[in-house]
C-alpha positions in Angstrom: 0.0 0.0 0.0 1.3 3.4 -0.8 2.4 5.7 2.5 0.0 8.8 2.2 3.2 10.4 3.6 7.1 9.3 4.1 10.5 10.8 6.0 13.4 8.6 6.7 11.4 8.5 10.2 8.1 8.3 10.0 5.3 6.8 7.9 2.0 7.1 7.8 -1.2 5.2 6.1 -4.3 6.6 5.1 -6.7 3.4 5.7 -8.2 0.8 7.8 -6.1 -0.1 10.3 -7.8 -4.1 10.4 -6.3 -4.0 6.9 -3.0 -2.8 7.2 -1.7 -4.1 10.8 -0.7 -7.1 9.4 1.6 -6.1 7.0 3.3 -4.2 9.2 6.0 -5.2 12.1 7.6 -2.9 15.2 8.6 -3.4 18.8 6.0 -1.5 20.4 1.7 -0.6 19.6 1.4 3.0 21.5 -1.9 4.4 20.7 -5.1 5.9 21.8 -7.9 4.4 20.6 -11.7 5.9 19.6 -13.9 5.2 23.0 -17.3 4.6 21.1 -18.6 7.4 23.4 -20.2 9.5 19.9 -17.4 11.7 19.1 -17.0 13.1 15.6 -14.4 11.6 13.8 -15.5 12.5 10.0 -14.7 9.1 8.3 -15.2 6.9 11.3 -18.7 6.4 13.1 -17.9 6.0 17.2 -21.5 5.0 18.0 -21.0 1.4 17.6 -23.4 -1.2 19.7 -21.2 -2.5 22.6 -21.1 -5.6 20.8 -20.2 -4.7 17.6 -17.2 -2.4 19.9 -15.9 -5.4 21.6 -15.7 -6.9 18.6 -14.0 -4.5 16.6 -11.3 -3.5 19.3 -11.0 -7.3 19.8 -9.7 -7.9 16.2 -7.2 -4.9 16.4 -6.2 -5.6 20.0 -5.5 -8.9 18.5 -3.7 -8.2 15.5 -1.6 -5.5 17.2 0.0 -8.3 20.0 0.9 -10.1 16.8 2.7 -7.6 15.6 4.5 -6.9 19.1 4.1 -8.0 22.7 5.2 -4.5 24.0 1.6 -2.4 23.9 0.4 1.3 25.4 -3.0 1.8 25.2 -5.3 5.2 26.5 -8.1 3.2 27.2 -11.4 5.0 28.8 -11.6 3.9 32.5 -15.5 2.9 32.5 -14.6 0.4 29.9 -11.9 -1.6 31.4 -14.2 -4.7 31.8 -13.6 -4.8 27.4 -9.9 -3.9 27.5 -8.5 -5.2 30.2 -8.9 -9.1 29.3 -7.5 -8.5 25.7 -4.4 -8.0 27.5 -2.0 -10.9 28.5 -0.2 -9.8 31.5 -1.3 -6.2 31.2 0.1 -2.9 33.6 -2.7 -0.6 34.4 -1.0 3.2 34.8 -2.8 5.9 36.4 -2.5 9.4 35.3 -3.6 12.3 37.4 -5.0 15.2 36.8 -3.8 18.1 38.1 -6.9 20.4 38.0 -10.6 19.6 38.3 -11.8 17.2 35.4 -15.2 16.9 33.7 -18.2 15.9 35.9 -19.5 12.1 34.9 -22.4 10.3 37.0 -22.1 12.8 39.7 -18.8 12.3 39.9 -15.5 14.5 39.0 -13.3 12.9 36.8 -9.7 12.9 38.3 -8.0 10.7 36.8 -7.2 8.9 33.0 -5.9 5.2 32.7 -3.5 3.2 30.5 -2.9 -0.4 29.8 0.6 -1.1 29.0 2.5 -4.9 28.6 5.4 -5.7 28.2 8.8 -4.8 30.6 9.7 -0.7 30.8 13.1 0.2 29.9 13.7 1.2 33.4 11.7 0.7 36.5 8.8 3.9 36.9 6.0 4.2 38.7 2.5 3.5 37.4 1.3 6.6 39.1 1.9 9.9 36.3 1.6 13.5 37.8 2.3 16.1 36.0 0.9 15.9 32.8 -1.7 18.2 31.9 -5.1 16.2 30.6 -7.5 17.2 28.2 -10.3 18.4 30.0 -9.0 20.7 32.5 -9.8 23.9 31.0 -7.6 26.9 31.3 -4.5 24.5 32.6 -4.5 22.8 29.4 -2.8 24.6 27.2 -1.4 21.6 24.7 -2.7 22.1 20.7 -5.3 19.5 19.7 -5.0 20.2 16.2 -9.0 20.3 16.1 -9.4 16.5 17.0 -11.6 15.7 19.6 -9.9 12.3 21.2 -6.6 14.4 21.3 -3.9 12.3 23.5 -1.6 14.9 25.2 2.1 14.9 24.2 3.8 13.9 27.2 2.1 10.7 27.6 2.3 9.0 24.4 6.9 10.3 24.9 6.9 8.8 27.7 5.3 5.1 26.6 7.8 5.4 23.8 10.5 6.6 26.0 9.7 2.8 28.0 8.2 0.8 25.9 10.1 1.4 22.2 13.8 0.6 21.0 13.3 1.1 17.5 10.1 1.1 15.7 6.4 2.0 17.1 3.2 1.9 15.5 -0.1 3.8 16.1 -2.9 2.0 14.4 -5.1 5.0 15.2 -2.6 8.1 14.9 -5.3 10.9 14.3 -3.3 14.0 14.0 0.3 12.3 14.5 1.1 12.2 18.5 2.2 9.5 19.0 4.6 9.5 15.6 5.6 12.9 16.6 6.9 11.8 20.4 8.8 8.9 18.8 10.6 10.9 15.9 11.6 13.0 18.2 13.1 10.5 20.2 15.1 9.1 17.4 12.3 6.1 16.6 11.0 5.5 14.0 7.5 5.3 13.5 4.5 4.2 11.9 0.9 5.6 11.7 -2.6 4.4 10.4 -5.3 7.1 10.4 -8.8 6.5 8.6 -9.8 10.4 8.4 -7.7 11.4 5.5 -8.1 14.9 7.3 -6.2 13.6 10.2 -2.8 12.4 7.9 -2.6 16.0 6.7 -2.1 17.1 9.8 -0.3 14.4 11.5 2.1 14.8 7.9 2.3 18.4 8.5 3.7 17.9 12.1 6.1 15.0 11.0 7.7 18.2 8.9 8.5 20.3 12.2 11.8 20.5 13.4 12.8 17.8 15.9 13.0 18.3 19.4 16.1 18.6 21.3 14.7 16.6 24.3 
């Protein structure tokens, strides 16, 4: 299939990601995938029945692990009972917020999970402060690029920072996060985005000077 956009880095795919995981190989999956909570994605429709969600995060979850058993995955907390047993061996991570979050159920929101597998490069804890979450208003002051399931920065560098020697792949990079983070690192990187809106901008990033980090 021919990249909608190549660097000596980074690659990116405008498609299905079902179709084009298993052509692909890396040593780590770091993505955020779509909750199925009705968000606008253009292309994509996330207002699937739960059943018809389980099974379509079941075929990627699965199709990803045979592409790598290292995996970070932004997973929405009130659906752990689907994620969570698609992962052999998973990590949960908590990651805080550090100002008040969105009110859900009478509840406010402080806090956003990940499931990662596989062994860190060094040993961290599973508790992240300090990173600013979408959500918190005035305090977050990250550019989403217009995309409403926008991952913030920090996290998606940090799982490649632990989770990825060479090679990562995103098989939902929306605007480029993820593939940004791991160029910027030195990685290389692979991204699959369905909203051909999306690789524009995710290509567009990929042409910003690297980070001295």
């Amino acid at each position: 299939m021919k990249p909608y956009y190549q660097d000596s880095a980074v690659t990116i795919y405008h498609g299905d990601c079902r179709e084009i995981l298993p052509t692909l190989s890396a040593d780590a999956v770091i993505t955020d995938p779509p909750y199925n909570c009705g968000k606008d994605y253009g292309t994509y429709k996330d207002n699937l029945t739960e059943g018809d969600y389980n099974i379509f995060m079941k075929d990627i979850i699965n199709k990803s692990l045979a592409i790598s058993t290292n995996q970070f995955w932004v997973v929405p907390r009130y659906k752990l009972h689907i994620f969570l047993p698609l992962f052999p061996g998973y990590h949960l991570i908590v990651i805080t917020r550090g100002a008040t979050g969105p009110y859900r159920g009478g509840w406010s929101d402080q806090f956003e999970v990940a499931v990662a597998v596989g062994k860190p490069s060094k040993c961290v804890p599973d508790l992240w402060n300090k990173i600013r979450l979408k959500g918190e208003g005035y305090f977050f002051r990250e550019e989403t690029f217009g995309h409403p399931g926008y991952t913030p920065y920090p996290i998606m560098l940090w799982a490649c920072q632990l989770l990825c020697k060479e090679t990562v792949v995103d098989p939902f990079c929306g605007t480029g996060t993820t593939l940004r983070a791991a160029k910027d690192l030195n990685r290389k990187a692979i991204g699959i985005e369905i909203n051909e809106k999306y690789c524009e901008i995710a290509a567009n990033r990929m042409c910003q000077e690297v980070l001295d980090l």
